[in-house]
C-alpha positions, 0 to 999 in steps of 0.5 A: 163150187158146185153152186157156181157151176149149176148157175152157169148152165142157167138163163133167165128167160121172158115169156112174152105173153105172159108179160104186162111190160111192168118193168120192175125186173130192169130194176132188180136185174139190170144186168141181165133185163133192159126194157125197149121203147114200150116197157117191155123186157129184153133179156140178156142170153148171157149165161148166169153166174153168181151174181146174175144168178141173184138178180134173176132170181129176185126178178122172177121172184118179183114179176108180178105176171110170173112171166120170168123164169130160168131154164137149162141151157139143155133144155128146149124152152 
């Protein structure tokens, strides 16, 4: 119970600068990341619960550039 409620106090979040439009995070968290017309990431600012809390933390896992990242709702980021 716990896990699901830390999840829900989560986003996942892109830093733009960081990022090279690789696109591999739409593959591993399509829930949460569509791409725009130049491969670049939108990113859901949906709350994350078990399951998108599992795709987030594949995709940032995966990000090549490390431009992928979760943060608290409470958090300024």
């Amino acid at each position: 119970m716990a896990e699901r409620t830390i999840a829900a106090r989560r986003r996942l979040k892109v830093d733009p600068v960081a990022c090279d439009g690789v696109g591999i995070c739409a593959h591993l968290a399509p829930d949460l990341v569509r791409l725009d017309s130049w491969g670049y990431p939108i990113v859901s600012a949906a709350r994350l619960d078990a399951a998108t809390e599992r795709q987030a933390a594949a995709a940032t896992a995966a990000c090549p550039r490390k431009a992928l990242f979760t943060t608290d709702l409470t958090s300024k980021d």
